[in-house]
Residue, then its C-alpha position, 0 to 999 in steps of 0.5 A: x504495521x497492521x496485519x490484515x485479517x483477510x484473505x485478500x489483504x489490503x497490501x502497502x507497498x512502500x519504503x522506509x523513508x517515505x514521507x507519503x507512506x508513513x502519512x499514509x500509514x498512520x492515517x488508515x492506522x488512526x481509522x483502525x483500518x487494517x493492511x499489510x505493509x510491505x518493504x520493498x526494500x527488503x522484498x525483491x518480489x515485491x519492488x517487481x510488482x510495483x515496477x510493473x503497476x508503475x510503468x517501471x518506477x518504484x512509485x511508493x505508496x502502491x496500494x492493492x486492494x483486496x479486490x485486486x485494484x491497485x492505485x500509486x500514492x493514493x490518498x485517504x480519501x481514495x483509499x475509503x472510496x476503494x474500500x467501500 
């Protein structure tokens, strides 16, 4: 896990056992691309605000960007262009 220096963190929101999350997260960590990674197995706030940028679903990777942008199993790619 990274942590952000921001006052607007770039947050993952994921699980454990998530295949997506991990790739994810080892591909922003390779770029030295600083986040906050969030269990939400473990943070019921968290898995909340999820189920609500996700129709109700735990989709993980949820990404929320620093701008307040949030996107659902983004890829690296996406996640640069929304950073830039």
């Amino acid at each position: 896990m990274s942590e952000a220096s921001t006052e607007n963190p770039l947050t993952i929101y994921s699980t454990p056992w998530c295949g997506y999350c991990t790739r994810l997260k080892t591909q922003l960590n390779g770029l030295g691309i600083d986040f906050v990674d969030i269990d939400i197995t473990t943070d019921e706030e968290a898995a909340k605000f999820v189920e609500t940028q996700n129709g109700g679903d735990q989709l993980v990777p949820t990404v929320k960007f620093p701008s307040g942008e949030v996107l659902s199993n983004p890829s690296l790619k996406q996640v640069q262009e929304a950073l830039s």
